[in-house]
N, C-alpha and C positions, 0 to 999 in steps of 0.2 A: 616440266619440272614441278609444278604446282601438285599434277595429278602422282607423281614418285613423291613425292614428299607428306599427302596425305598418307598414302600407303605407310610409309616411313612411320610417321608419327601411330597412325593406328596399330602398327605392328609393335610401335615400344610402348603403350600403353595397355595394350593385351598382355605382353611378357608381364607389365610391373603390375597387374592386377589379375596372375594368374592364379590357382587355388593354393599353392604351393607358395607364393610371396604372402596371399591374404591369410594365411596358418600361420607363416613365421613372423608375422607382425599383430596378430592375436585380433585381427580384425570380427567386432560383434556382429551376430545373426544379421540384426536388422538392416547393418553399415552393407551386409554381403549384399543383399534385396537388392542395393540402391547400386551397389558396382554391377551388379547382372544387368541392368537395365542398361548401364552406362557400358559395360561390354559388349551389348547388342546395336549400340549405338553405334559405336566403331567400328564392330562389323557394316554394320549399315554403309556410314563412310567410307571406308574403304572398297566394299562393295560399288559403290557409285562412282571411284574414281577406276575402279578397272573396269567401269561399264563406260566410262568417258575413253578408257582406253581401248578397248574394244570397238568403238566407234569410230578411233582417230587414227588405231593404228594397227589394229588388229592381232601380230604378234607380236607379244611384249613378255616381260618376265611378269611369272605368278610367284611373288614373294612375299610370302602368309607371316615370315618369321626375320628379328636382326640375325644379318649374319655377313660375314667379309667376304665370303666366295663371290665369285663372278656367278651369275645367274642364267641361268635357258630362257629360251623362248617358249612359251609355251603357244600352243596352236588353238584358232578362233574356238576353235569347239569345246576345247578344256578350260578357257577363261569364259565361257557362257556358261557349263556345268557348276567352275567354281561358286559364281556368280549368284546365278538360281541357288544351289543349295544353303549358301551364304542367305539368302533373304526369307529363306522355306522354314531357317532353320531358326532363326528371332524372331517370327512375328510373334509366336506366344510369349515371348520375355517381354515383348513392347506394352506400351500401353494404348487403349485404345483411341481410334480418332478423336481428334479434337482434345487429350485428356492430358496429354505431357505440354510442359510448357512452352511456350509459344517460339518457333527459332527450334527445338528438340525433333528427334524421332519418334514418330509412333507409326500405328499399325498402316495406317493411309498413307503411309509415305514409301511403305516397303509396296505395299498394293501397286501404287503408281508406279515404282520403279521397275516391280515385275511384268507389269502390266507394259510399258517401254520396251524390256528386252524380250518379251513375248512378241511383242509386234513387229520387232525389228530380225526377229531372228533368220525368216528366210534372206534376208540380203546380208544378213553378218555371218552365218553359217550353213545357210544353203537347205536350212531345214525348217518347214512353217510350224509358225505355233500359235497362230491366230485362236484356236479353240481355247488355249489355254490362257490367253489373254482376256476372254469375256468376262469369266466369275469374279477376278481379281478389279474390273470395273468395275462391274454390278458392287460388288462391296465398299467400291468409292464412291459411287452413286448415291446410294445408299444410306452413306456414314453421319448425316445431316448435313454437309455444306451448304450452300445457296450461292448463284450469281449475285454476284456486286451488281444492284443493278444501275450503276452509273460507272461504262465500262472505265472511263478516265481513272477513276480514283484508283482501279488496280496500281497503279502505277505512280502513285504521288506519298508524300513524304508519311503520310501517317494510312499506307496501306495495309498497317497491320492489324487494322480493325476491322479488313474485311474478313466475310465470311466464306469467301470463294477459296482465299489462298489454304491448301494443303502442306507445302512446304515450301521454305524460303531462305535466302541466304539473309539475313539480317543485318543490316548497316546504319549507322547509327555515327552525325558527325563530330559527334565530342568520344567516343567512348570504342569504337570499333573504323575507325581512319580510315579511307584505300583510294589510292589510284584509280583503281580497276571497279569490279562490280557496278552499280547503278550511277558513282560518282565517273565514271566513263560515259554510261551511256546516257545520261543526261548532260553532261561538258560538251562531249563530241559532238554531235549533231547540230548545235547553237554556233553560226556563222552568218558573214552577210548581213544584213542588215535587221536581224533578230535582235531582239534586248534579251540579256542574259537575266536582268532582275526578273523579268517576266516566268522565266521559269526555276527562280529562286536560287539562281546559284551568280556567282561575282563576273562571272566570265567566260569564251565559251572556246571551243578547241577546234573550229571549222574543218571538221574531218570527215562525219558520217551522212551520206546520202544516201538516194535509193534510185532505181531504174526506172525509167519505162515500163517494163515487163512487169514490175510489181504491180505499179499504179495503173494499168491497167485492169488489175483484179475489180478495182471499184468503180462504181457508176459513176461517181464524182470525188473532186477532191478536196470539197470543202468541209466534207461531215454533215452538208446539211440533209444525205439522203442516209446514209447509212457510219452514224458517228465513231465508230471505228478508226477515219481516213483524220488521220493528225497526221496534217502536214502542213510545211510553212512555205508556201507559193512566192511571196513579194522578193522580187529580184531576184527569183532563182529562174532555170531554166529548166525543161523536164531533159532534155538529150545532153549528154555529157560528150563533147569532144575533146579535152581536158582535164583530166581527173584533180589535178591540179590547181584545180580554179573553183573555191568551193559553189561558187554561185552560178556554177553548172550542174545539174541534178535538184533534187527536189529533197530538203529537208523534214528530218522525221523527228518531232520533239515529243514522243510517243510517251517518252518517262520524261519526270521532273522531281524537283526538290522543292514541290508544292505539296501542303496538306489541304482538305477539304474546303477551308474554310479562304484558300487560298494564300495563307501564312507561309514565308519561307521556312526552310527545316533551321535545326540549332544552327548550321554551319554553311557560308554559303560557299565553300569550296566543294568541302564533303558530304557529302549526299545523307539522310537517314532516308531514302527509299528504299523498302525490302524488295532482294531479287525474286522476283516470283518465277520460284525454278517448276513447281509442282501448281497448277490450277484445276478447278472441277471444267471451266469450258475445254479444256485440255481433255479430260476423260469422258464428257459429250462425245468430242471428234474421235477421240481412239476407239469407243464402241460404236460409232457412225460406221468408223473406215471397217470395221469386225465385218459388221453388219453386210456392208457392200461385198466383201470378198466371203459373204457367204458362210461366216466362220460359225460353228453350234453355237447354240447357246444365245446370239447377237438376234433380238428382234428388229426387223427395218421398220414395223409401225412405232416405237419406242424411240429407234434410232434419228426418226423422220422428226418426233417429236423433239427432243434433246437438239436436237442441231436449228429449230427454231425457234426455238428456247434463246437461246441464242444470238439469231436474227432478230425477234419479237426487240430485245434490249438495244440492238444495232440501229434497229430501225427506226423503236419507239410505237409501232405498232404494228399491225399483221402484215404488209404491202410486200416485204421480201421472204415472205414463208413459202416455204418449198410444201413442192408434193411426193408423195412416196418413190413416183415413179424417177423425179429428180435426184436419189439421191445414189448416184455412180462415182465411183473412183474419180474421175475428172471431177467433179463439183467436189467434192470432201480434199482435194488436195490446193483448191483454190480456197474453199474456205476456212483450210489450216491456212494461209499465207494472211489473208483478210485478220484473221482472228486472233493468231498467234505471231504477225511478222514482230520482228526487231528483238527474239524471246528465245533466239538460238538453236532455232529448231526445223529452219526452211533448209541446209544440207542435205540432216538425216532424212528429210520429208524426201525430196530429189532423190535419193538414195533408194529408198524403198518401193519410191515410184517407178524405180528403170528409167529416171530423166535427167540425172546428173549429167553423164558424162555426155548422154547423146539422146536427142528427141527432145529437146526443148532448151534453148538458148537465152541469153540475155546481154544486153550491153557489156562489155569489156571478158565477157567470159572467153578464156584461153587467151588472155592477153591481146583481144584483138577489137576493135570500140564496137564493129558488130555482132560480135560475141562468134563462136565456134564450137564447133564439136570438141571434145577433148579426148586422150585418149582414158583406159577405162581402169587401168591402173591408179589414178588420181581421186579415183574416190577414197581413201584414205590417204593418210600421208608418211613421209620420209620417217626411218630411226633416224633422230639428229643424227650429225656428222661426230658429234661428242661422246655422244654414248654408245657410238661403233669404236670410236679409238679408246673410251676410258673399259670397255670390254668386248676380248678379242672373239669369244664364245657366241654376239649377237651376228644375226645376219640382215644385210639392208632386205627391205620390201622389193617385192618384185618392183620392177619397170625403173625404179631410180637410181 
């Protein structure tokens, strides 16, 4: 509902700021400049929430415009084309990286996103577009970012002064409230015998743990080899036979509503963590993984280097630097897990690997505590049950 209702909003914002509303209300030259920017912006958004839908559901309505009719399905291939030209078609109106203010779109954040649905498109539409995901790296590469090089601080209350983040869902606990966002993922995971002041919030919501199968990715789990591994061991257990019981699994307090200096944020319910949806170590890996599958354009001497770039900051020094011939499909998808877990992006990774539904397993997966195969329809999900009865015109997804 979240992801219709951006659409929603971005569609009545485009109507009330189209050429024909901004003529009959005698809107100046320079005011026009500033709404072009702000209508590529909305493209932007809306663009991103039909690429979130493309990811979760595959056929869904392309609805560009308000209107009462009941709406079609449009099929993966026509919301990918939408998609793309949607992003091809603002980056000259944007501004460029680094240049719009901070929480805004600009040209690196379209890069990223094309850069996302380039890489994903052989498992969302059956058609690879890895070549054309390279350049749109190189130009985020490129654009001046820098590693945070104290990976923690990605992730604490005044992350917005790194230099790594590209773009960001911005949260703020006096002035922008939520539930959900980073005030989730900081609450959720604090159980068990964790202090919540510790991680700058009042209280904690003993919900979110992680597998075996994760924690296995790393050497250790203290952080003392490779500081990446935030996790909170005391009184938990790593095997889960009880999902129920949160002091079975292995706590991940990965984000917090700490700032640097260790100060809690304004609020200690509401988080000011910004969501880091877009990072440069994110576009390391997406030209790493190019690289691997051979795609034009992807150097593996470059690639080899970026991904221990990387490591170099994990480590603290050279000890987990890879070599050229180390870096294969298998390593690039473990060290998207190491680098990016808890950041929303280990499904689609599964996904593109051919390991979701089957060839590689985890605790509780297909409802079973030593996890199972699933069948291969489950890689996206159901049209709600609501939005099949509130229009009669949509059809369910296969297999459910």
């Amino acid at each position: 509902y979240r992801i219709a209702l951006i659409v929603s909003i971005a569609n009545d914002f485009l109507t009330q700021s189209s050429d024909g509303r901004l003529d009959a209300n005698g809107i100046s030259s320079a005011d026009r400049d500033k709404i072009s920017v702000m209508r590529a912006e909305a493209r932007f958004l809306r663009a991103l929430a039909f690429w979130h839908s493309l990811d979760l559901f595959r056929n869904i309505p392309l609805v560009t415009e308000i209107t009462t009719d009941n709406p079609t399905q449009a099929d993966p291939t026509e919301l990918f084309d939408f998609i793309e030209k949607e992003l091809l078609d603002i980056i000259d109106v944007l501004p460029d990286a680094r240049q719009n203010d901070y929480g805004r779109v600009d040209k690196a954040a379209v890069w990223m996103l094309l850069s996302k649905l380039y890489l994903n498109a052989e498992a969302m539409i059956g058609i690879a577009h890895y070549d054309e995901c390279v350049p749109f790296l190189e130009s985020v590469i490129n654009a001046g970012y820098e590693l945070e090089p104290d990976y923690k601080l990605l992730f604490g209350a005044d992350n917005h002064l790194s230099n790594e983040l590209i773009f960001t869902f911005p949260s703020d606990g006096v002035s922008s409230q939520t539930w959900g966002s980073t005030t989730f993922l900081v609450h959720a995971p604090i159980g068990g015998s964790m202090e919540p002041l510790d991680y700058g919030v009042d209280g904690g919501w003993a919900g979110l743990r992680t597998t075996r199968q994760m924690l296995e990715k790393f050497s250790d789990l203290t952080g003392d080899i490779d500081g990446r591994a935030i996790f909170y061991t005391d009184g938990q257990s790593i095997d889960i036979d009880d999902i129920g019981v949160f002091e079975q699994g292995i706590a991940v307090p990965k984000f917090t509503n700490l700032d640097r200096l260790g100060n809690a944020g304004s609020n200690l319910t509401h988080c000011d963590t910004d969501y880091p949806l877009f990072r440069l170590a994110d576009a390391y890996l997406m030209y790493a993984e190019c690289a691997a599958r051979n795609a034009s354009g992807a150097d593996k001497s470059s690639a080899t280097n970026y991904v221990n770039d990387l490591r170099e900051r994990a480590y603290g020094n050279t000890e987990g630097n890879i070599s050229e011939s180390d870096l294969d499909l298998d390593f690039i998808l473990d060290e998207r897990v190491r680098e990016l877990y808890f950041e929303g992006g280990r499904r689609i990774d599964l996904i593109r690997f051919g390991k979701f539904a089957s060839g590689y397993n985890w605790d509780w997966k297909g409802n079973v505590q030593e996890g199972r195969d699933i069948e291969e329809f489950r890689t996206i999900f159901p049209i709600p049950a609501s939005d099949l009865a509130a229009n009669p015109l949509l059809e369910q997804n296969e297999g459910y």
